[in-house]
C-alpha positions in Angstrom: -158.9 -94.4 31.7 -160.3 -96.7 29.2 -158.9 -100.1 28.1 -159.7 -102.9 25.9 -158.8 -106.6 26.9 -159.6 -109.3 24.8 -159.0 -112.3 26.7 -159.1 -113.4 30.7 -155.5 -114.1 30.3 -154.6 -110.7 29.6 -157.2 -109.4 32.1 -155.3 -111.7 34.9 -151.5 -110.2 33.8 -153.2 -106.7 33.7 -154.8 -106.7 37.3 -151.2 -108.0 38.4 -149.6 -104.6 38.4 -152.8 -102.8 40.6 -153.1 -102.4 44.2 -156.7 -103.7 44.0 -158.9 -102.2 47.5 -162.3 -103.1 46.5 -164.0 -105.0 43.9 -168.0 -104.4 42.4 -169.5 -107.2 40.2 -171.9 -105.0 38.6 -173.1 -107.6 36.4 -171.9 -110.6 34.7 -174.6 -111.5 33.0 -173.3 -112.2 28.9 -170.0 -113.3 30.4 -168.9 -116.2 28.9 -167.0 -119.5 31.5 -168.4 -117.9 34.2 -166.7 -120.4 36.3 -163.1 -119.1 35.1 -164.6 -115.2 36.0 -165.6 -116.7 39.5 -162.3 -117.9 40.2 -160.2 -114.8 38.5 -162.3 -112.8 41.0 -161.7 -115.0 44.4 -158.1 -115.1 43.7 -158.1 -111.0 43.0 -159.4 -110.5 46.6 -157.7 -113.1 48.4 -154.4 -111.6 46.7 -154.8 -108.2 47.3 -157.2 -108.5 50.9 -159.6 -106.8 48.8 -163.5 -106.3 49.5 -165.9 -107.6 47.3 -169.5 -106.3 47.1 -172.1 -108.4 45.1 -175.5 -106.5 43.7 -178.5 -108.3 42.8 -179.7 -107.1 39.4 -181.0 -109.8 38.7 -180.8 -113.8 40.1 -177.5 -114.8 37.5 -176.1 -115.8 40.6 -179.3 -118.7 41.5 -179.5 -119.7 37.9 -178.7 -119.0 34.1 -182.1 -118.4 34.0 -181.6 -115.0 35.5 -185.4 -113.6 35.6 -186.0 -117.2 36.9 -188.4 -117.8 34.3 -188.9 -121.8 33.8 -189.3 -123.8 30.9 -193.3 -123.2 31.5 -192.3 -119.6 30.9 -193.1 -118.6 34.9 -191.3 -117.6 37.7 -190.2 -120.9 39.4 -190.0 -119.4 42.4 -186.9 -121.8 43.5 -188.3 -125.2 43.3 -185.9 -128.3 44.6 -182.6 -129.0 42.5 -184.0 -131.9 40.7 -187.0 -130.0 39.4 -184.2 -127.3 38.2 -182.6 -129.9 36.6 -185.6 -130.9 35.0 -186.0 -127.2 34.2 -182.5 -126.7 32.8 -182.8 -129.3 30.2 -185.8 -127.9 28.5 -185.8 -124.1 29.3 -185.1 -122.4 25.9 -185.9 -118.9 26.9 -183.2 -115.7 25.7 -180.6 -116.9 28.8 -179.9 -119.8 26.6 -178.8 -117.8 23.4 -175.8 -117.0 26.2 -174.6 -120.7 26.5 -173.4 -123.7 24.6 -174.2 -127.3 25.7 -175.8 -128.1 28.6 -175.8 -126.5 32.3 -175.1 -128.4 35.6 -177.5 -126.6 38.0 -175.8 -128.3 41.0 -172.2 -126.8 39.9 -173.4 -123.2 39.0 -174.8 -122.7 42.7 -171.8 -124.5 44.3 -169.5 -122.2 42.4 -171.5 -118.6 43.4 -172.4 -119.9 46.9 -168.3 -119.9 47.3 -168.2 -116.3 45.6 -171.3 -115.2 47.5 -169.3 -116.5 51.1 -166.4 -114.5 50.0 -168.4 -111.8 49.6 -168.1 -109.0 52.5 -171.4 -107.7 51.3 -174.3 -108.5 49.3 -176.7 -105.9 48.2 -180.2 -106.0 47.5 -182.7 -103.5 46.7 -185.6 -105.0 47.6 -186.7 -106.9 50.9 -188.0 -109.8 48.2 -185.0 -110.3 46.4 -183.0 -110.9 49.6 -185.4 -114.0 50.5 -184.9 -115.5 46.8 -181.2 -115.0 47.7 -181.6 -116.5 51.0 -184.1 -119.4 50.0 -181.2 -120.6 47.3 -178.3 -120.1 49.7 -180.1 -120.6 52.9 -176.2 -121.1 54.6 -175.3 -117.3 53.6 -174.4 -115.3 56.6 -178.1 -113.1 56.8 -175.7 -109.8 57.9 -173.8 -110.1 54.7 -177.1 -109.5 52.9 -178.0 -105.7 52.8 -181.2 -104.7 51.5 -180.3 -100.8 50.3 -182.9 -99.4 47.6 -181.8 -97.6 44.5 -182.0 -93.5 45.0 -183.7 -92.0 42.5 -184.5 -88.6 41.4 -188.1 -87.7 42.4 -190.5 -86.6 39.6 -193.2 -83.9 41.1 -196.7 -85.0 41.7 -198.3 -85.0 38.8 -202.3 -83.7 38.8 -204.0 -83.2 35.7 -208.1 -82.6 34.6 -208.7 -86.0 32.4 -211.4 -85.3 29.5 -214.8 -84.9 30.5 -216.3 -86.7 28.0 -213.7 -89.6 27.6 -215.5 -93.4 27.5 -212.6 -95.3 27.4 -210.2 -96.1 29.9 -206.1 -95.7 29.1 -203.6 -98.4 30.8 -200.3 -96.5 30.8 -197.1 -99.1 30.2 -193.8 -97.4 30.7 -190.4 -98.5 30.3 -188.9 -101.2 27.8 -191.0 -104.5 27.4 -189.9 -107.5 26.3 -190.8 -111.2 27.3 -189.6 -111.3 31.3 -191.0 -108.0 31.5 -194.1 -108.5 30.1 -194.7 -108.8 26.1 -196.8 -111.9 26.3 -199.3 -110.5 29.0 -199.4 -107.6 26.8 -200.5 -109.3 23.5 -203.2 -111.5 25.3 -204.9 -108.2 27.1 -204.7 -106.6 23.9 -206.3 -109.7 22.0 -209.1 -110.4 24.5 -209.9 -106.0 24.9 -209.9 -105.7 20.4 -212.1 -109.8 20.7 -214.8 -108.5 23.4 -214.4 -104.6 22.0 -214.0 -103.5 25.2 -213.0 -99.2 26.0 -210.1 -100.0 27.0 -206.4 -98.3 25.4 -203.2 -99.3 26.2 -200.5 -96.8 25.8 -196.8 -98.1 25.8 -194.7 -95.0 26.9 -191.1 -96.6 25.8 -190.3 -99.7 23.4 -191.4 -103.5 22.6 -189.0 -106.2 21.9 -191.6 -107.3 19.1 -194.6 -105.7 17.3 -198.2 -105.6 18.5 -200.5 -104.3 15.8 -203.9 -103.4 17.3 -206.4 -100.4 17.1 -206.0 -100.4 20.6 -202.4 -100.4 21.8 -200.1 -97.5 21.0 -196.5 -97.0 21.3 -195.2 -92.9 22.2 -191.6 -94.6 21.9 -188.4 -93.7 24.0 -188.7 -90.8 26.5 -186.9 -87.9 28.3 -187.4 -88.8 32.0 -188.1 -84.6 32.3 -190.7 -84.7 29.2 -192.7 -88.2 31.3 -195.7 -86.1 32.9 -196.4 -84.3 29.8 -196.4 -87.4 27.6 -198.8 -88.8 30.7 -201.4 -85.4 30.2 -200.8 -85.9 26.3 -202.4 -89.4 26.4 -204.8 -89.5 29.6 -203.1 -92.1 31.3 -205.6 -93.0 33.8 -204.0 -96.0 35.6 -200.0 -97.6 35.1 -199.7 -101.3 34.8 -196.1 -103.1 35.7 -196.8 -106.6 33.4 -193.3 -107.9 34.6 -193.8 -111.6 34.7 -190.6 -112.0 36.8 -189.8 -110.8 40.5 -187.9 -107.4 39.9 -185.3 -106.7 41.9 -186.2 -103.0 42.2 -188.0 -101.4 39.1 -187.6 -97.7 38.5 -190.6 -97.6 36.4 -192.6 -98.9 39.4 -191.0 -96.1 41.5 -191.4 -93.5 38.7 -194.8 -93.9 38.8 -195.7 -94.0 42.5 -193.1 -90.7 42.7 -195.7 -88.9 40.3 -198.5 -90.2 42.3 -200.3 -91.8 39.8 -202.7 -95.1 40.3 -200.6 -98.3 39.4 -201.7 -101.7 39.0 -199.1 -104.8 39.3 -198.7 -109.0 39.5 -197.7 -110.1 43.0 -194.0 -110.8 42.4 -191.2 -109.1 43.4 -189.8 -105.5 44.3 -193.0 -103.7 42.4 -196.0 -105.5 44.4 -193.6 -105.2 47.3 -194.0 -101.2 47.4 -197.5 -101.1 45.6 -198.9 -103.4 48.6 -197.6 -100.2 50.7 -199.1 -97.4 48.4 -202.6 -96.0 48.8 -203.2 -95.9 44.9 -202.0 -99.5 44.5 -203.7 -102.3 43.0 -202.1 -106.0 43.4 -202.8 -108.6 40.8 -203.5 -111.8 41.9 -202.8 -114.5 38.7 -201.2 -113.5 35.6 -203.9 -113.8 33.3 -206.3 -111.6 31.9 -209.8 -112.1 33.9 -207.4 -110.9 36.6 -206.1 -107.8 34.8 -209.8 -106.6 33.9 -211.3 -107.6 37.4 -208.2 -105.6 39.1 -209.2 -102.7 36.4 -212.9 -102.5 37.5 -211.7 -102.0 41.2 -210.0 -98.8 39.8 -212.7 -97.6 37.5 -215.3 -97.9 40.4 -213.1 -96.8 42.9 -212.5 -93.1 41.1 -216.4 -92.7 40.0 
């Protein structure tokens, strides 16, 4: 069954006539007065002795700010509340499009960390998002906080003959890029390759939130998940790179990629360096900046001579 609701009101006389067993906050990211949803959903539980389960997407539930980007544009990391403050007043990244006004740090945790303790369980799907959870809500029960990876269907091994006589080396993006996931490293690694002419391509295997117009970036577009290894042998991928800029709370690209068994290179944040730092074709990134990139690139291009 599929329904329409256009206000909270009518949502709170509708979920009157259920017999409500569980509840799932998928995501409430783009919700407008959170606080109000927050509340609607307490009372829902404590009404019908319902369970509530929480997933961590993403950190909407530490701050507005859900990639917890800052207003440098970094991942904070969860700093002291004044410092968020700080943060809050200045931070004009996408979250903010989502709000009008300004945002009281202080009262958005205070309100989730009462949701959150109401919880019966808290699911994350990664080892590192549970300590960001835990290092903002350090009073959360630790049982109630599960860490259960997403399931995904396994791509094959992928082996494949890369051309004998190719010079230049192909860095393989895949997935949908934008800022938190990686746009700006992208146009800066692109800049610096096409400024010191390096043989280097970078082949984005999906879509950009804005254009990059370079000799040496090219874009195959959206993909089939089935049709992936032959657009990999089509272009002669010969390393992946994860530029997220934020801590991921799982990353199917990431997992894609080691599933195929294919050399990947990522920043040390979050979910991806979390399962690279475990895989034998892994590289970890040190700093986000581009000496970095190229100096992690060299230790794969000497490594497979």
């Amino acid at each position: 069954i599929s329904l329409t609701i256009n206000s909270l009101e009518a949502v709170k006389t509708f979920l009157t006539h259920l017999k409500i067993k569980e509840i799932f906050i998928n995501e409430l990211v783009t919700f407008k007065n959170i606080d109000e949803h927050i509340e609607l959903i307490k009372s829902i539980k404590n009404k019908n002795k319902a369970s509530l389960t929480i997933p961590i997407h993403d950190f909407f539930s530490i701050c507005p700010s859900y990639t917890l980007l800052d207003n440098n544009e970094k991942f904070c990391n969860i700093p002291n509340i004044e410092q968020c403050k700080t943060c809050m007043k200045t931070n004009s990244l996408e979250w903010k499009s989502l709000f009008h006004g300004d945002v009281n740090i202080s009262k958005w945790r205070e309100q989730w960390l009462t949701l959150l303790k109401e919880s019966d369980t808290i699911i994350c799907f990664s080892n590192s998002s549970k300590e960001l959870i835990l290092k903002a809500y350090p009073t959360l029960e630790t049982t109630h906080v599960k860490v259960i990876p997403h399931i995904i269907e396994p791509i094959a091994p992928l082996v494949y003959k890369k051309e004998k006589k190719k010079k230049n080396i192909t860095i393989g993006i895949l997935g949908g890029i934008n800022y938190a996931k990686g746009y700006g490293v992208l146009k800066n690694l692109i800049h610096e390759i096409e400024n010191k002419n390096l043989n280097i391509k970078v082949t984005l295997i999906g879509e950009i939130s804005d254009s990059i117009h370079s000799e040496h970036f090219k874009i195959t577009g959206r993909y089939d998940k089935k049709d992936l290894p032959q657009i990999i042998i089509d272009n002669n991928i010969d390393i992946f790179f994860i530029p997220s800029i934020w801590p991921e709370t799982f990353s199917y690209t990431t997992q894609e990629i080691i599933s195929m068994e294919l050399p990947i290179m990522v920043f040390d944040l979050g979910a991806p360096a979390e399962r690279v730092k475990n895989y034998n074709k892994g590289y970890i990134i040190k700093e986000i900046d581009n000496s970095s990139i190229l100096k992690t690139l060299s230790k794969f291009t000497k490594a497979v001579k």
